[in-house]
Structures are given as C-alpha cells and as structure tokens.
C-alpha positions in Angstrom: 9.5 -26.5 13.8 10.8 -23.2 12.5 13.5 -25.3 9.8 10.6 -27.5 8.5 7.2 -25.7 8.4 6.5 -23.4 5.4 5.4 -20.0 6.1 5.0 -18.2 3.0 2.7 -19.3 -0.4 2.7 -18.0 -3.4 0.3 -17.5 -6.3 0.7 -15.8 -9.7 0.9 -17.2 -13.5 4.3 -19.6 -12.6 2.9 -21.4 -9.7 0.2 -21.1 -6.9 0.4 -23.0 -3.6 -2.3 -24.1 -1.9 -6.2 -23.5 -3.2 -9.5 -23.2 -0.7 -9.5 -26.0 1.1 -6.2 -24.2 3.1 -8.9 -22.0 4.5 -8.1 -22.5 8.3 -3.9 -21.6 6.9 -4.2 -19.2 4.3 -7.0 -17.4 5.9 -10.4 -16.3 3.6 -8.5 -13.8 1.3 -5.8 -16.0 0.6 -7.7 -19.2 0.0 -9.7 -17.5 -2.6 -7.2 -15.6 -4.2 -5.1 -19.2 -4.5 -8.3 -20.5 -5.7 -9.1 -18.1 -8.4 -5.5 -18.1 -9.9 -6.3 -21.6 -9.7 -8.7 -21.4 -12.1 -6.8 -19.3 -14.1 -8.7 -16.4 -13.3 -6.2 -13.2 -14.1 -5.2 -12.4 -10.5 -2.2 -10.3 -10.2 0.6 -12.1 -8.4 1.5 -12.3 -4.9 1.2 -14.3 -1.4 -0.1 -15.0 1.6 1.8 -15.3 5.2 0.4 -18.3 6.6 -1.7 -18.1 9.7 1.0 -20.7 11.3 3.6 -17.4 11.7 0.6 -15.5 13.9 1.1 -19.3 16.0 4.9 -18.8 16.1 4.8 -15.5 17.0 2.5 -15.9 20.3 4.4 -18.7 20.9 7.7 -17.5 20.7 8.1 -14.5 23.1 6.6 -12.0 20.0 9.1 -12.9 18.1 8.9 -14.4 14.1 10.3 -17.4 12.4 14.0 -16.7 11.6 14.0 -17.4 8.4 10.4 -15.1 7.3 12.3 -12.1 6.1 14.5 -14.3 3.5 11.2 -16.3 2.5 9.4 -12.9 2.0 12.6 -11.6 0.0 12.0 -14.6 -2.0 8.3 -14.1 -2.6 8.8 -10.2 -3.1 11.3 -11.8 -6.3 9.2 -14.0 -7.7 6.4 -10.8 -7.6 9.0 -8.9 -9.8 9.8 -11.7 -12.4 5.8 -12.3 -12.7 4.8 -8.4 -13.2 7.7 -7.0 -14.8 8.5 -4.8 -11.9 10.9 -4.0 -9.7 9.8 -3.1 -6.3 11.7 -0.3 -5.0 12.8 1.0 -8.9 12.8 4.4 -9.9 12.2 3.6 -13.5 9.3 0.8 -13.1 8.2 0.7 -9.3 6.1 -2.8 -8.5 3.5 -1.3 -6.0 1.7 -3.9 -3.6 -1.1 -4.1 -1.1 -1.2 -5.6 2.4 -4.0 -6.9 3.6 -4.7 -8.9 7.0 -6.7 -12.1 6.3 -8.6 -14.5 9.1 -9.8 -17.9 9.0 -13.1 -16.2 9.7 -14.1 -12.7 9.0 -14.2 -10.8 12.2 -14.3 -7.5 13.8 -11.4 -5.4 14.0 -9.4 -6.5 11.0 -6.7 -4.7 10.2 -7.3 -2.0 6.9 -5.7 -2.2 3.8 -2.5 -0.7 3.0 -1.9 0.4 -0.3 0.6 1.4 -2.5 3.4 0.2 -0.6 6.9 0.6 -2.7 6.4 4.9 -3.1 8.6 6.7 -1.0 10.4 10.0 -2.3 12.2 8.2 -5.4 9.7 5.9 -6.5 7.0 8.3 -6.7 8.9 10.4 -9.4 9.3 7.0 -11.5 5.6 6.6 -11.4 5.0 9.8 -12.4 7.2 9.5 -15.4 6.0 6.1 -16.2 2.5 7.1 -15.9 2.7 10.4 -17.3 0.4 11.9 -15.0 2.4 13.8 -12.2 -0.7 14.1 -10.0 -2.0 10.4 -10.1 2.0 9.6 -9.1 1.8 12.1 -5.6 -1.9 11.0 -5.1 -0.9 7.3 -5.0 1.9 8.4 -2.6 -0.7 10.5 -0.6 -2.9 7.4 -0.1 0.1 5.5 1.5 1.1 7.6 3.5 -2.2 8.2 4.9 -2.7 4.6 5.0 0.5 3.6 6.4 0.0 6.4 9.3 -3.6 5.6 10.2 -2.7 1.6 10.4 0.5 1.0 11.3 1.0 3.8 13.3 -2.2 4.8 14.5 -1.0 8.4 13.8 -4.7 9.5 13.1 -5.6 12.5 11.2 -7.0 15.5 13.2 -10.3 16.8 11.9 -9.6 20.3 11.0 -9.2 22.1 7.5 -5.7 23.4 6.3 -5.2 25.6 3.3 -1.6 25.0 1.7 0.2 27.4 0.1 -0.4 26.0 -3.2 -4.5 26.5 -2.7 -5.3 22.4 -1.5 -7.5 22.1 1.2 -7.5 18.9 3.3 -10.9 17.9 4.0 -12.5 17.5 7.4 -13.4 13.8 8.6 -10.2 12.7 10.0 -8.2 9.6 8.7 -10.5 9.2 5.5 -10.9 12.9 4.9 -9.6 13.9 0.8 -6.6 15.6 0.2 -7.4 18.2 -2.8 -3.9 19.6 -4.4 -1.3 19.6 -7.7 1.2 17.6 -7.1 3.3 20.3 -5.3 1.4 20.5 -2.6 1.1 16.4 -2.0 4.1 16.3 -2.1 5.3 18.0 1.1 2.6 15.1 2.7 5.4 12.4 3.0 8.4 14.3 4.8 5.9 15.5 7.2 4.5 12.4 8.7 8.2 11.4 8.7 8.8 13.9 11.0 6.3 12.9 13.1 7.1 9.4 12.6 10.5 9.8 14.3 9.1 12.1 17.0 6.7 9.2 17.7 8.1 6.0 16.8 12.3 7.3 16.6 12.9 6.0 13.2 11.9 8.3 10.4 9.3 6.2 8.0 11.2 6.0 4.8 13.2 3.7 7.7 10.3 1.6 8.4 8.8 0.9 4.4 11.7 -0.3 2.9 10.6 -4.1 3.4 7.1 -5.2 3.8 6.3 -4.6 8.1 4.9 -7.3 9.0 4.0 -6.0 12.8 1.8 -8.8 15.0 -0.8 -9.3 12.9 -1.8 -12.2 9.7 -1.1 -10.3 6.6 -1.4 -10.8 3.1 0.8 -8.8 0.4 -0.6 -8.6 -3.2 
C-alpha cells in the first residue's frame, strides 16, 4: 500500500491537490485551504498530511510510511520555491505552522505550533531581515513556548520571575506573556533545551530540525 498511496498534498500558486470534497482525507483545515487556493484566494503555500498516514500508523505497529519524510522533504521544497524562502536560512528563514486537522472538529485537537524554522541561527536572520531585534526573539519565544506546551507537554509553572534584564514572565501558565528586550528572550531557548534533554534525552534544537510529525494528523502551512 505504502509504494502506491499518496500521503502528502500540496497547495500554493504552482499547483493544489485535492479541493473540499477530500474532506474525509485532507481533514476540515486542509479541504478548505485546497479549496480557497482553488479559487485563487491568496493563501500562502503549503500541505496537508493526509488522514490515510494516521491509518498507516495504527496499523503498522506506530510506525509511518517509509517514504513520508522524503515526500515531506519534497513538499518543504516546493514551500521554498513558492515563497522565496529557505527554511532553515540564516539570511531569509521560511517560518511555518503546524496544525492538526480532523475530518470533524472535535475535542482535544492538538494546538497550533508556530513559527517553526527559528532556532538559535535563524532567529538572528529574522531579526536582520526584519529589522526589529525584538519581533525576531519574540517570534522565537512563541515557539518555543509552543513547541514545549504541545509537543512536549513541558507546561509552564504559574509563578512570576524577574530576569536580570527587568522582564517579568506573567502568571497563567502555558499562555502567560513573556515581557523583555531581546536579551532577555533570548536566554528562553537554551533553557527549555536543557530541560528538553533532561526530559526527553535529545536536546530540542535535535528534535526541530525537520517538521515532527509525532502520532497525530497534522497540517504544515
């Protein structure tokens, strides 16, 4: 099945498979975005990992279709050519979002993940690119914060810390506000690293260099 079936569909200006009638295999999100670029509606490019890989995974011992990580290599490409960007680039990062998609909205989804392409390089690029040195650790900020609460469930302890630099992090757990320059946000990533590898024994910059696709129906934007 694995050398036949197709697993991954793209959309963006070049080329969109599928549209929403694939409902019950793209899932909602990713029948309507196909849909919308369909209609030439100016939806920025990605795609969608078919709910037939969630199938093969439970199938298969928890295990994914051999061939998904080249197909997703492949998507991630066509990403670059269709925005200009290269994800992983310390001059012109492409940043994308993961989100899980159902063929019915339910309870429990997974969250978004945002931003995912920052990591220690990246991050100075988009500051330079952007211009705006606290809008570049910010951004990185929200990943990591993101990537700890959902694909780590390394959730945020409701307390208040004062930084050297003056920042205060917010109480309210996972969603609480991080309030700093750039100095201080930037100390964020290496220490949810270091709790990454006590936790999980790779470090994270380990674990985000490739989309993760974990257990669940995702879809990368």
């Amino acid at each position: 099945m694995s050398n036949t079936e197709k697993y991954v569909y793209s959309f963006g200006p070049s080329g969109t498979d599928g549209g929403a009638e694939m409902r019950n295999l793209l899932g909602g999100k990713g029948a309507n975005l196909a849909e919308m670029t369909n209609l030439d509606l100016p939806v920025p490019a990605g795609f969608t990992i078919g709910t037939n890989v969630c199938t093969y995974y439970y199938a298969h011992e928890e295990s994914f279709p051999p061939e998904l990580r080249k197909l997703v290599d492949e998507a991630i490409a066509k990403i670059e050519r269709e925005m200009g960007a290269k994800f992983g680039s310390t001059d012109n990062p492409l940043l994308v979002s993961c989100r899980s998609g159902a063929r019915e909205s339910m309870p429990g989804m997974m969250d978004t993940v945002l931003n995912i392409g920052l990591n220690d390089q990246t991050v100075e690029g988009l500051a330079r690119q952007s211009g705006n040195e606290r809008f570049a650790w910010d951004s990185y900020r929200r990943f990591v914060q993101m990537y700890g609460d959902v694909v780590l469930d390394m959730k945020a302890r409701p307390r208040s810390v004062r930084g050297a630099a003056g920042g205060e992090e917010e109480e309210g757990g996972s969603r609480g506000r991080l309030r700093a320059d750039g100095r201080t946000v930037e100390g964020i990533g290496g220490r949810v690293q270091e709790d990454d590898q006590g936790q999980h024994g790779r470090r994270l910059s380990e674990r985000t260099d490739g989309p993760n696709l974990g257990g669940h129906r995702r879809r990368v934007r």
